[in-house]
DOPA-333477 format. One line per 2 residues: their letters; for each residue x, y, z negated of N, C-alpha, C, CB. Coordinates in Angstrom, 1 decimal. Atoms other than C-alpha are relative to their C-alpha. Glycine has a CB too. Example, Ala and Ser with C-alpha at 12.3 -4.5 7.8 and 13.67 -1.06 7.14 Angstrom:
as	0.9 -1.2 0.0 12.3 -4.5 -7.8 0.9 1.2 0.0 -1.0 0.0 -1.2 | -0.9 -1.1 0.0 13.7 -1.1 -7.1 -0.8 1.1 -0.8 0.4 0.5 1.4
***
This chain:
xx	-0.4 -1.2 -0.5 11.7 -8.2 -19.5 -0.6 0.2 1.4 1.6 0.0 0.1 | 1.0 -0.6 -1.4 9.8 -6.4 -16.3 0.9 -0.5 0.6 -0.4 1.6 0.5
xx	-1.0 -0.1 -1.0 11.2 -6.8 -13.4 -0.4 1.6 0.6 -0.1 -1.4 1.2 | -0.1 -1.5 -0.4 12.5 -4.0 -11.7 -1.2 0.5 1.4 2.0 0.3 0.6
xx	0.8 -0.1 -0.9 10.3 -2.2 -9.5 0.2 0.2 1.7 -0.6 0.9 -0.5 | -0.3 0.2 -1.6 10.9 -2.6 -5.6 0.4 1.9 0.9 -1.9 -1.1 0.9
xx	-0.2 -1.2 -0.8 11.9 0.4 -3.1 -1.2 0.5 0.2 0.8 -0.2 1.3 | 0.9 -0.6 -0.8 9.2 2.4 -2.2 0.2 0.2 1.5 -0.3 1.1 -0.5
xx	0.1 -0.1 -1.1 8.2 1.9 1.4 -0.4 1.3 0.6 -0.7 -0.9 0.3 | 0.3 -1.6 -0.2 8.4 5.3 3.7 -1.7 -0.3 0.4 1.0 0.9 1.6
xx	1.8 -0.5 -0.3 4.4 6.3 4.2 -0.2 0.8 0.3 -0.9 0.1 -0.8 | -0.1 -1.6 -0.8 4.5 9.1 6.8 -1.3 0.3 -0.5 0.1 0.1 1.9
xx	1.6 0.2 -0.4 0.6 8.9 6.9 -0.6 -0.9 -1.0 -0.3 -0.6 1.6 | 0.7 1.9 0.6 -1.8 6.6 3.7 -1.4 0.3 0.8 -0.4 -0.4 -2.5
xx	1.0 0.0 -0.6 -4.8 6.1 5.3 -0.9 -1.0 -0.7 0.2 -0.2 1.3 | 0.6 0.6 0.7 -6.5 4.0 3.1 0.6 -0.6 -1.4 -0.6 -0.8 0.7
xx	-0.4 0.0 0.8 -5.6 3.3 -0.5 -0.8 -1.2 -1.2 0.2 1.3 -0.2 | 0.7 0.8 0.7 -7.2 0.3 -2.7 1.0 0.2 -1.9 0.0 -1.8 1.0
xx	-0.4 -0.6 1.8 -6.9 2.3 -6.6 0.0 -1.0 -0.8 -1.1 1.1 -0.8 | 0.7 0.7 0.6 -9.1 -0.4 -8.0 1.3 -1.3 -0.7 -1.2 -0.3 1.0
xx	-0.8 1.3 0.0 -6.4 -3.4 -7.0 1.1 0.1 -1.2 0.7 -0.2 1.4 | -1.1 -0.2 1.0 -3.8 -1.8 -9.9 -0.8 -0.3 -1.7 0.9 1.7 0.3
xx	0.1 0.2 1.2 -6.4 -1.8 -12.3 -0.5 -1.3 -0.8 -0.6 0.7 -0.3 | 0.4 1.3 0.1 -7.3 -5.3 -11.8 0.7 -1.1 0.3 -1.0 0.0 0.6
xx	-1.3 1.1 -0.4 -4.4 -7.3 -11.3 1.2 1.0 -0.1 0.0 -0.9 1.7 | -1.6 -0.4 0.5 -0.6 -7.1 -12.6 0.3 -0.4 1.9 1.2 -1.4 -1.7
xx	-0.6 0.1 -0.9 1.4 -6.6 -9.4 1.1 -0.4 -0.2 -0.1 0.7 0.6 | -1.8 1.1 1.0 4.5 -9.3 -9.7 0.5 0.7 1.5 0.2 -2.9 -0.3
xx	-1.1 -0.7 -1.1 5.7 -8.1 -6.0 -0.6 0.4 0.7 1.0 -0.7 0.8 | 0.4 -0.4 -1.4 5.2 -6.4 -2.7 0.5 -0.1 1.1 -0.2 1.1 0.0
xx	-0.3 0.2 -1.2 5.4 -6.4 0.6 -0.6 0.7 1.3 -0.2 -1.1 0.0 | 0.2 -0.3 -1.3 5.5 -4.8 4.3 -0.2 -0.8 0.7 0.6 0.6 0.5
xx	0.4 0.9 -1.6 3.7 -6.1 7.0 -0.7 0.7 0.5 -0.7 -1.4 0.2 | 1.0 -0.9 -0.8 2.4 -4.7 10.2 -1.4 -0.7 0.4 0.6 0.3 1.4
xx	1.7 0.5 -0.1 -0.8 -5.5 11.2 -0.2 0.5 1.9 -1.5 1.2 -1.5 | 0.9 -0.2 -1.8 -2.5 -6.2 14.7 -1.1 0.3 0.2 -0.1 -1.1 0.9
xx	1.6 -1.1 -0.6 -4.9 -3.5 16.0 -0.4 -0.2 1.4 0.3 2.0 0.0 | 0.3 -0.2 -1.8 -6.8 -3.0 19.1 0.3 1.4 -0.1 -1.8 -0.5 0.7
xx	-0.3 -0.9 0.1 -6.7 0.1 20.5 -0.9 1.3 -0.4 0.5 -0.1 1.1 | 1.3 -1.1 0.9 -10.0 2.2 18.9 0.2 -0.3 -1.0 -1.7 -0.1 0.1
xx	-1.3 0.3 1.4 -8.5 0.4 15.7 0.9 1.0 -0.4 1.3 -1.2 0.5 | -1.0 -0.5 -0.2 -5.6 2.4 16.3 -0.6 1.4 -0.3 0.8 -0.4 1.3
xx	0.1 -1.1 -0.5 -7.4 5.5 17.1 -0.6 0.5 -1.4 -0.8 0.2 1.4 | 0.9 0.1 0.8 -10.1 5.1 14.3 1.1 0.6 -1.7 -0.8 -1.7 0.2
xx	-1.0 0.1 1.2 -6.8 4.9 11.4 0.9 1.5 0.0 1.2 -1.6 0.2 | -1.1 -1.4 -0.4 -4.9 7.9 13.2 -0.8 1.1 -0.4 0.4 0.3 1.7
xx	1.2 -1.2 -0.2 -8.2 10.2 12.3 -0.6 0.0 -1.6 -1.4 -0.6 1.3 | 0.2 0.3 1.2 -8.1 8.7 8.7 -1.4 -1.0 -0.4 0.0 1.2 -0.5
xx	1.4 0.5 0.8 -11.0 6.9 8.4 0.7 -2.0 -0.5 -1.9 0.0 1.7 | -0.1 1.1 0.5 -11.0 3.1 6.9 0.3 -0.5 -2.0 0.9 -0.4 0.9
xx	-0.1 0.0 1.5 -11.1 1.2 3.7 0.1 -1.5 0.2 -1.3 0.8 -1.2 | -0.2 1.4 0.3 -9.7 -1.6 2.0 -0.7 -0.6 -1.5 1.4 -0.1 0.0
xx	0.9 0.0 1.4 -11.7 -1.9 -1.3 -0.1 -1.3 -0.5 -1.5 0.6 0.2 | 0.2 1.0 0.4 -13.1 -4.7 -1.0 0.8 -1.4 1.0 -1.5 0.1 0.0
xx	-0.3 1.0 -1.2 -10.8 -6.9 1.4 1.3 -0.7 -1.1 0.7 1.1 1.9 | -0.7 1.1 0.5 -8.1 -9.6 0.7 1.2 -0.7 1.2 -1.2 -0.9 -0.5
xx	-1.5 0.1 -0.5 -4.8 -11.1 2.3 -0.3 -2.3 -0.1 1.8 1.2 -1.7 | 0.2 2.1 0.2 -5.4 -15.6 3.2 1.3 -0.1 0.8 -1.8 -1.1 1.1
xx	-1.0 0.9 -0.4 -2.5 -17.3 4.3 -0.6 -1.5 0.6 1.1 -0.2 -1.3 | 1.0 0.7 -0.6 -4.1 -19.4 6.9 1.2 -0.9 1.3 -1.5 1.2 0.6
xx	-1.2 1.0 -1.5 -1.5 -22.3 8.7 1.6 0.7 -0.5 -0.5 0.6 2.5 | -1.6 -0.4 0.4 1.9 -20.8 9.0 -0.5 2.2 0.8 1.8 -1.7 1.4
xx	0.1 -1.3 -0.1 -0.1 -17.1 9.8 -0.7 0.9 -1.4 -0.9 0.2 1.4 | 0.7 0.0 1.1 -1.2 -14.9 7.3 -1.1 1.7 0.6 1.2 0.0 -1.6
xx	1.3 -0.9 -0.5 -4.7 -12.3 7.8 -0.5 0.8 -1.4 -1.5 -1.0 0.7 | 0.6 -1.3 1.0 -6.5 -9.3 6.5 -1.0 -0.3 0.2 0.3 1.7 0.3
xx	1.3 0.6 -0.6 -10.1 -10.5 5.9 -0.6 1.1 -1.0 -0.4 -1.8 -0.2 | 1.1 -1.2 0.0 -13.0 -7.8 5.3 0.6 1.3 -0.4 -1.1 -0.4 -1.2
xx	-0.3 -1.5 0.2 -11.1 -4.8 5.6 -0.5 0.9 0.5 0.8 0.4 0.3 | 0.9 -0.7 -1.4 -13.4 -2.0 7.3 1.1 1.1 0.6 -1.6 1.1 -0.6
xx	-0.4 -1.3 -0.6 -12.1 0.3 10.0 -1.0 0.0 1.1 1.6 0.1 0.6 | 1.4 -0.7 -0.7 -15.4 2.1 11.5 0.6 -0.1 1.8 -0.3 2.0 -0.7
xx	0.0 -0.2 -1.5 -15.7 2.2 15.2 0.5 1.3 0.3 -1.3 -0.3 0.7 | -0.8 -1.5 -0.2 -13.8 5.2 16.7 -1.1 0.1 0.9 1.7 0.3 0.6
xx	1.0 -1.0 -0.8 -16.9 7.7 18.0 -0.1 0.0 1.3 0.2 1.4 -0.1 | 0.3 -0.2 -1.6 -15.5 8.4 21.5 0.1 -1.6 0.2 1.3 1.2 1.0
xx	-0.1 1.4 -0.2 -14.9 4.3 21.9 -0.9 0.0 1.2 -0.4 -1.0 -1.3 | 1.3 0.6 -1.3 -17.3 3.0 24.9 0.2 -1.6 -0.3 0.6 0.4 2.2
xx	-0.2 1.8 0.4 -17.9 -0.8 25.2 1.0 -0.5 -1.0 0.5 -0.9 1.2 | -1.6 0.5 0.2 -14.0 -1.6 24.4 0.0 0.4 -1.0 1.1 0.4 0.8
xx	-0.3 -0.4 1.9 -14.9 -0.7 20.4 0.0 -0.9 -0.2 -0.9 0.8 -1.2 | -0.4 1.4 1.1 -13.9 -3.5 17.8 -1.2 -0.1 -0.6 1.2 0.1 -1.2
xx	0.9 0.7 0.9 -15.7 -5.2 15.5 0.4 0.7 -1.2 0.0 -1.4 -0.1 | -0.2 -0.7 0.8 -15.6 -3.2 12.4 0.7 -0.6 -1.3 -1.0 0.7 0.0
xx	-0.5 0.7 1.4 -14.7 -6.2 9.5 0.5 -1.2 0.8 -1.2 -0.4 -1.3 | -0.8 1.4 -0.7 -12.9 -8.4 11.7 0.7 -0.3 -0.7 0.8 -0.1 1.2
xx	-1.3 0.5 1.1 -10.3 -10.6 10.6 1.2 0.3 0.7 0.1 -1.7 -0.4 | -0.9 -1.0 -0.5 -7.2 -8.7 11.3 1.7 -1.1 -0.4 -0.4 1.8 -1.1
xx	-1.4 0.6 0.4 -3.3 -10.9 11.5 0.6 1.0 -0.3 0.7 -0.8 0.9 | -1.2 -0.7 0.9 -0.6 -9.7 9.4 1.3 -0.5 0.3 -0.1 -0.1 -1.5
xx	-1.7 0.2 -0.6 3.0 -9.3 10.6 0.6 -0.3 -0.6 0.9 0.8 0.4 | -0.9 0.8 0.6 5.6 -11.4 8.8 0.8 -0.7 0.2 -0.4 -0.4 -0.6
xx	-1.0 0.9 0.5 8.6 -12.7 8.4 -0.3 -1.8 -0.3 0.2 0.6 -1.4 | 0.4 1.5 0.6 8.3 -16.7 8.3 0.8 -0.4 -1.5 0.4 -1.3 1.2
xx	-0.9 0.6 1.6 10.7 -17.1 5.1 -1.3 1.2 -1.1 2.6 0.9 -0.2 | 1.4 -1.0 1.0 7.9 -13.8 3.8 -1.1 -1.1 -0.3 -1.1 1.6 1.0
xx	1.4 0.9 0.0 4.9 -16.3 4.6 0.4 -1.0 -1.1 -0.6 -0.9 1.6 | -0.1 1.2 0.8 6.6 -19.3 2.9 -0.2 0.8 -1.6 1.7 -1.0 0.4
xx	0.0 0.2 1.1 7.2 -17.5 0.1 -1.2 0.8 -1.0 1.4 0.3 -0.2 | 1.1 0.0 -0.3 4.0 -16.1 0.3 -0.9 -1.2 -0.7 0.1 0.1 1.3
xx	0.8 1.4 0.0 2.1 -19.6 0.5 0.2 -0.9 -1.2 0.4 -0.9 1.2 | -0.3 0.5 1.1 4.6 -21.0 -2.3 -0.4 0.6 -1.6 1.2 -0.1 0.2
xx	0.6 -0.5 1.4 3.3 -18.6 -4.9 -1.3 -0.1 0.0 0.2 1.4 -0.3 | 1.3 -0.4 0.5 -0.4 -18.3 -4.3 0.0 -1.5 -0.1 -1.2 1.0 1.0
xx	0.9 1.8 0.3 -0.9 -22.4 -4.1 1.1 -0.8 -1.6 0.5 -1.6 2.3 | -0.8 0.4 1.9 2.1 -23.0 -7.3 -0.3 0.9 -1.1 1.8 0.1 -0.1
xx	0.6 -1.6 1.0 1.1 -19.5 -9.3 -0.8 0.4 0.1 0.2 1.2 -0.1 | 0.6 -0.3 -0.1 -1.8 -19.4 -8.5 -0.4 1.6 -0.1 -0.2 -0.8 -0.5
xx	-0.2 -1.2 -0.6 -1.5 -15.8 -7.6 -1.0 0.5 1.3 1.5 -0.2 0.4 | 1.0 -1.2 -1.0 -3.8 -13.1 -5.2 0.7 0.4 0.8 -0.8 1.3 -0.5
xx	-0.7 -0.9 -0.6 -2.7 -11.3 -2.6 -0.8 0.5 0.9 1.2 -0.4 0.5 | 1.2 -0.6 -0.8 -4.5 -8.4 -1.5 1.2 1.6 0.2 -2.0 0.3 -1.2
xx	-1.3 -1.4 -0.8 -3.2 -4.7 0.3 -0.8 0.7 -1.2 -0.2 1.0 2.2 | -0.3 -1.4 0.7 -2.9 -2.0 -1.7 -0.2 1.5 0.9 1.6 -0.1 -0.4
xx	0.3 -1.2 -1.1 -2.6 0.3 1.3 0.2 -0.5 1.6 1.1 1.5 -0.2 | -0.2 -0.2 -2.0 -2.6 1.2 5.1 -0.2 1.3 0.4 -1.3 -1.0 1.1
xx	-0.8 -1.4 -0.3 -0.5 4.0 6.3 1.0 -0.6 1.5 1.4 0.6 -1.8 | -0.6 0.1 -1.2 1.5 5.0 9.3 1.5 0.1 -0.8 -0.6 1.2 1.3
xx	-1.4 -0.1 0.2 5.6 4.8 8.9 0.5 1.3 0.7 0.6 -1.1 0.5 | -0.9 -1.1 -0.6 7.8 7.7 10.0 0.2 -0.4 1.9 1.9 -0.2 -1.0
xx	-0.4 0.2 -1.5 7.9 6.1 13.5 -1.2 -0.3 0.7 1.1 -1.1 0.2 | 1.8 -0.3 -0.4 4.0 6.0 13.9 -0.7 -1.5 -0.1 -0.2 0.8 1.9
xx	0.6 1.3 0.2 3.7 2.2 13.2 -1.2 -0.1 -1.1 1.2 -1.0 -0.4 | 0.7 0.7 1.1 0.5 0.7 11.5 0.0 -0.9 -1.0 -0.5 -0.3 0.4
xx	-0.5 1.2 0.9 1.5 -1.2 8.5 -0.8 0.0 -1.5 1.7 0.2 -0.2 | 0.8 0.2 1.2 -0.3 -2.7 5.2 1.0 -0.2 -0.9 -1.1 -1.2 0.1
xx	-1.0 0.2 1.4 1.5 -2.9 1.6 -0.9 -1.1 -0.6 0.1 1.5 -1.2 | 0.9 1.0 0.8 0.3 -6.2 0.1 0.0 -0.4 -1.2 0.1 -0.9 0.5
xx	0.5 -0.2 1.5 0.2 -7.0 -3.5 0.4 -1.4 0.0 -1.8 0.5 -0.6 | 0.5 1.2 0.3 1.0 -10.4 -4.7 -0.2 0.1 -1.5 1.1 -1.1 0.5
xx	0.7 0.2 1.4 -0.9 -10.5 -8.1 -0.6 -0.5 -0.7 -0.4 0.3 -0.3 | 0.7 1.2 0.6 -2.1 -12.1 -10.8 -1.5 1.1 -0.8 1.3 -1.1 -1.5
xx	1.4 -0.4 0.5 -5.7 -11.4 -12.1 0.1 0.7 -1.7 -1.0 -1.5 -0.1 | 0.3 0.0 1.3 -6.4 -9.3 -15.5 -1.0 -0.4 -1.1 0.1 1.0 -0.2
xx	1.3 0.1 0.4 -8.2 -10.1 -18.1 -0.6 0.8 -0.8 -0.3 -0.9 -0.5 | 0.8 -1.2 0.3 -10.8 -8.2 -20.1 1.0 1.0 -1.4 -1.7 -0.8 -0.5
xx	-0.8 -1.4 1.3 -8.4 -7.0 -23.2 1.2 0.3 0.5 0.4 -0.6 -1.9 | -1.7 -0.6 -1.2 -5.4 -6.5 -20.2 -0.7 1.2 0.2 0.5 -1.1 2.1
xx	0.3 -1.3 -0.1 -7.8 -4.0 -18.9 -0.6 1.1 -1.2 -0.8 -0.2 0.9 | 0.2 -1.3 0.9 -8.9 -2.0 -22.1 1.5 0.0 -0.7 -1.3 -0.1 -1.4
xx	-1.6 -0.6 0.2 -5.5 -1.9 -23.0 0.7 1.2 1.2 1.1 -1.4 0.1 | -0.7 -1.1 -1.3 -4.7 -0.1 -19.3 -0.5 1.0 -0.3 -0.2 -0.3 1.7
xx	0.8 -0.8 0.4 -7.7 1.9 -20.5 1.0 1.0 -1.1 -1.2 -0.8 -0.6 | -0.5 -0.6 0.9 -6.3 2.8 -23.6 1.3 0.9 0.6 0.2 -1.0 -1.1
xx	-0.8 -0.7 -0.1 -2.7 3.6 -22.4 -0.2 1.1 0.7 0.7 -0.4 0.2 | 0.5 -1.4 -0.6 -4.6 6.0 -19.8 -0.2 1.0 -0.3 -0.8 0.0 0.3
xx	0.7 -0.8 1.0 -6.5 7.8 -22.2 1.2 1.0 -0.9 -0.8 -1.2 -0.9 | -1.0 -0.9 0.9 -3.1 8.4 -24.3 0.7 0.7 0.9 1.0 -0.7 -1.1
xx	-1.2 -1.0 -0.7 -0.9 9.7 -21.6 -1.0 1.4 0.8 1.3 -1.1 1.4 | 0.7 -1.1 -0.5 -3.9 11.9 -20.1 0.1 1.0 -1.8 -1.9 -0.7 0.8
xx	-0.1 -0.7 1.2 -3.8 13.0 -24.2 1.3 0.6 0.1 -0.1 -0.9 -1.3 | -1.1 -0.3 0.2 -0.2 13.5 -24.2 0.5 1.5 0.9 0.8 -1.3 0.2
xx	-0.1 -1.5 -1.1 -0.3 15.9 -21.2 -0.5 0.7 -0.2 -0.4 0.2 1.2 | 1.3 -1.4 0.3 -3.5 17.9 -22.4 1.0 0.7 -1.3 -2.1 -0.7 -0.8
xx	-0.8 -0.6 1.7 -0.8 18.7 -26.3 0.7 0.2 0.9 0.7 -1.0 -1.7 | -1.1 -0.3 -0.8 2.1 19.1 -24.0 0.0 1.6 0.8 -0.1 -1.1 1.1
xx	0.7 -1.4 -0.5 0.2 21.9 -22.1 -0.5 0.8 -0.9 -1.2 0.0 0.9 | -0.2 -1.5 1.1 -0.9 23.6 -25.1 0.8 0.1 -0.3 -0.5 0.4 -1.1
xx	-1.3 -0.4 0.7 2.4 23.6 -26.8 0.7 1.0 0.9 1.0 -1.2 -0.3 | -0.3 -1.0 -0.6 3.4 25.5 -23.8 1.2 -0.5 0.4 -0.2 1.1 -0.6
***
C-alpha cells in the first residue's frame, strides 16, 4: 500500500524546479530545509534565476550540503559575488539528518532537491527528495501512464 503523501510545503515564490528528479526516482519522502546563502546568492534567487538539474543532497559528518547546484552571479554584484556551484549547507533538524544518514547508508536511497522557493515569510528553502533510483521498464511504464492520461484529457475535451 503507498504511503500517504506528506503536506505540501507553502511556496510563496519556486525558483528553481528539478522535473527530471520525479521521472527518475520514486520519491519514498520529503523534506524542508533552509539553506545558507551569501548575500548576491540571495539577490540572484529573488530575480529568479538558478537551477538545480544536475545537483544532489551528501550528508557529510553530522551536516548535510547542496553540491553542484548553480545560482549565477547576480549582475550588479562587485567583488563580494559567490562562486556560482559552490557547495551550499542545508538546514536541518539533527533527528532529520540522522534519519537522513540511516536511510541513504541502510536503503541505499538518493537524496536530491526537487526545488528552491521562497516561503510566505521570504525565507530561502530547498524541498529534498529522499529516493530510490528507477529502472528502465519503471520509466516506460511512467511513460506509458503519461501518454494515457494526456489521452484521457484529449476524449474528455471532445465529449465536451
Amino acid at each position: 500500500m503507498p504511503k500517504e503523501p506528506s503536506a505540501p510545503f507553502d511556496k510563496a515564490k519556486v525558483v528553481a524546479e528539478n522535473r527530471r528528479a520525479r521521472f527518475d526516482y520514486f520519491i519514498e519522502d520529503r523534506f524542508e530545509a533552509g539553506i545558507s546563502l551569501q548575500g548576491t546568492e540571495v539577490k540572484a534567487l529573488r530575480i529568479g534565476e538558478g537551477s538545480i538539474a544536475e545537483s544532489y543532497a551528501t550528508v557529510d559528518g553530522e551536516e548535510v550540503f547542496l553540491i553542484n547546484a548553480s545560482i549565477p552571479q547576480y549582475k550588479s554584484g562587485s567583488w563580494m559575488n559567490h562562486d556560482p556551484r559552490r557547495k551550499r549547507r542545508l538546514l536541518l533538524r539533527r533527528r532529520e539528518i540522522n534519519k537522513l544518514t540511516g536511510a541513504i547508508h541502510r536503503q541505499g536511497l538518493t537524496l536530491i532537491p526537487l526545488s528552491i522557493y521562497f516561503n510566505a515569510n521570504g525565507k530561502a528553502k530547498v524541498e529534498l527528495g529522499l529516493a530510490r533510483g528507477k529502472k528502465v521498464h519503471d520509466k516506460r511504464e511512467t511513460i506509458k501512464e503519461r501518454d494515457w492520461k494526456r489521452d484521457q484529457a484529449r476524449i474528455m475535451r471532445a465529449r465536451g
